[in-house]
C-alpha positions, 0 to 999 in steps of 0.5 A: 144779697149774698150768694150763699151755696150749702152742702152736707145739708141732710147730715145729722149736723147739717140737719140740725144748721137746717133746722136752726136757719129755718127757725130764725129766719136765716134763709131770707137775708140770703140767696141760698143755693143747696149743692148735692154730691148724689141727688143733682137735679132734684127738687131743693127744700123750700127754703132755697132760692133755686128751684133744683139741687146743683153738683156738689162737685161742680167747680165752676158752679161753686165758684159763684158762691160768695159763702160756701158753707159745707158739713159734707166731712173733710173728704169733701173739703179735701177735694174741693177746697184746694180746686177752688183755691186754685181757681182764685175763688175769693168767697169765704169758706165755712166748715164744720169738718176738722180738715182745714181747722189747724191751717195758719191761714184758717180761724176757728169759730166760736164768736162768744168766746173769740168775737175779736179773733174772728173780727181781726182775721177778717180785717186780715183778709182770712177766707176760711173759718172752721167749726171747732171739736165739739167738746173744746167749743163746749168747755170754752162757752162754759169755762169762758169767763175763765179763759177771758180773765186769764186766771187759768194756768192749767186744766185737765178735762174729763170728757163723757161724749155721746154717741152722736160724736160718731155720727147717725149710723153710731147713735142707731147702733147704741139705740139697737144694742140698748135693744137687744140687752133689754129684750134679752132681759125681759125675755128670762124665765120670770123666776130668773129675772127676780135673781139680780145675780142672773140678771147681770150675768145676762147682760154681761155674757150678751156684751161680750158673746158676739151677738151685738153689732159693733161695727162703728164702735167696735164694742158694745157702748150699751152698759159700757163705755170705751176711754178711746176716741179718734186715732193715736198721737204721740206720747199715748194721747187720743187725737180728740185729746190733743185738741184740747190743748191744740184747739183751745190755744187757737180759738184764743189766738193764743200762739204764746203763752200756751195754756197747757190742757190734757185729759181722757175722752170717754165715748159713753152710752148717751146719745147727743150731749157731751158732758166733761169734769175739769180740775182747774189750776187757777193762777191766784186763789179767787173766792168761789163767788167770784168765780161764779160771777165771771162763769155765769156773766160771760155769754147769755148760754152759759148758768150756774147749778147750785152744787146740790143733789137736787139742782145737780139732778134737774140741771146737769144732765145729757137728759137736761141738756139735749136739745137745747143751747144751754151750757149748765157749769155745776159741781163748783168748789175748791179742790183738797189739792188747794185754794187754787184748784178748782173743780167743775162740771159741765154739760151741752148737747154736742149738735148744737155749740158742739157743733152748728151753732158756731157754723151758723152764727160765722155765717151771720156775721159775714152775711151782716157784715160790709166785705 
């Protein structure tokens, strides 16, 4: 049985991993070791296989694990990923932070769309296997009958990320601005509140007098949105959306041949489900019925919304969406620009294919596996 060490286990998207291993009865093809950068020494959830939490920093501790699997945020790996490298650690190494993803020597995981990727750099000797950016992971398990058949040329993706993207604190802060606009309305003299052009006025003067906390966003989210996310690249770019291009290639194994991806990442007021629009240059004019045929049949997540208002509405939605591991692809048609563009739309909640279900399926494979 494995010797299996976690950290970063009470985050949001270690929580969410928790949850998921719980669930399906994870915990007992291992021997499960919780590590705690704060809390040494004290008590381990029920599902470990030792009784106290152990030092998160601990090297010598650490380097018993067979598996390391770690959502403690790239400071952590940029401390102890390379003591435990220089000690000639030879256990594998799972991550959900981006520190390690683009290293030649690391593979980015997402085992519905690159099973063969991650079987090959296995059989290679590579230790380090790295959750993808939320949204890349998200578009690929959509798009992923697309990618496998080869029949795209370009794509731009639109992005509509959620709050969560941020972290708690992020999500806490929406939720509070939400609060302060809402009570702000209700609390107007009753004659105002019928007067729709007041109303406005109050939501806008309280977006932009000050009064909100915008300390991790840096403006307000609620009623708003901000077409920024991460830090700037060159050629005008976001970091979250050079990924796009960058990360896709890579889950692909793609280091020819490069598919070129661009688009703009929107942070949005929802609170844990990306959404994301593509304009599809297909490489051929392909009927719509087999596109849907190749989208719907690559993974057991992946479904089709009929392009309906109706089906649009129930299915296609953050409110849809959360929660679950669903991956709806709607909005389907030929575009005016041509019979070889395609338009699409999809939806998945960010904490789960965006985010722990990669990390946690990666760590299934090692565990079943004979190395």
């Amino acid at each position: 049985m494995k010797k299996v060490g976690f950290v970063g286990w009470r985050g949001m998207v270690g929580s969410v991993l928790m949850d998921r291993m719980n669930e399906l009865g994870d915990f007992k093809k291992i021997e499960s070791i919780f590590f705690s950068t704060s809390q040494v020494g004290e008590k381990a959830p029920n599902y470990s296989s030792s009784e106290l939490l152990k030092d998160a920093l601990n090297i010598d501790e650490l380097l018993e694990m067979d598996i390391i699997v770690t959502c403690q945020g790239g400071d952590y790996t940029k401390e102890v990923h390379p003591k435990l490298k220089s000690k000639n650690w030879n256990g594998y190494w799972i991550d959900a932070a981006s520190t390690l993803r683009m290293n030649s020597d690391s593979v980015i995981v997402l085992d519905p769309v690159n099973r063969s990727v991650i079987d090959r750099a296995l059989n290679d000797g590579i230790k380090d296997f790295v959750g993808g950016n939320c949204t890349v992971s998200l578009m690929m398990m959509a798009l992923g009958g697309l990618f496998e058949s080869d029949e795209i040329e370009w794509l731009t993706s639109m992005t509509y990320q959620a709050a969560s993207g941020g972290g708690a604190r992020h999500m806490k802060e929406l939720l509070t601005q939400m609060k302060v606009v809402g009570t702000n309305f209700t609390q107007m003299d009753e004659s105002l509140s019928k007067d729709i052009m007041k109303v406005d006025q109050l939501v806008t003067n309280t977006l932009r007098d000050g009064s909100l906390d915008i300390s991790c966003f840096g403006a307000p989210l609620a009623g708003n949105l901000i077409p920024w996310i991460d830090s700037a690249v060159e050629a005008g770019q976001t970091r979250e959306e050079w990924k796009g291009v960058a990360e896709t290639n890579k889950i692909l194994g793609r280091s020819e041949n490069i598919i070129p991806i661009d688009g703009t990442c929107v942070r949005i007021g929802t609170m844990r489900c990306h959404s994301q629009a593509f304009t599809i240059k297909l490489k051929r004019n392909i009927p719509m019925d087999e596109i849907t045929q190749m989208i719907s049949s690559h993974n057991d997540w992946v479904k089709v919304i009929g392009n309906t208002p109706e089906e649009t509405r129930s299915g296609l939605t953050p409110a849809a969406v959360s929660g679950t591991l669903d991956i709806p692809v709607g909005r389907l048609r030929k575009m005016n620009l041509g019979e070889q563009y395609l338009n699409a739309f999809t939806c998945g909640d960010q904490l789960l294919w965006g985010a722990a279900e990669p990390v946690r399926r990666m760590l299934g494979i090692l565990v079943d596996s004979s190395l």
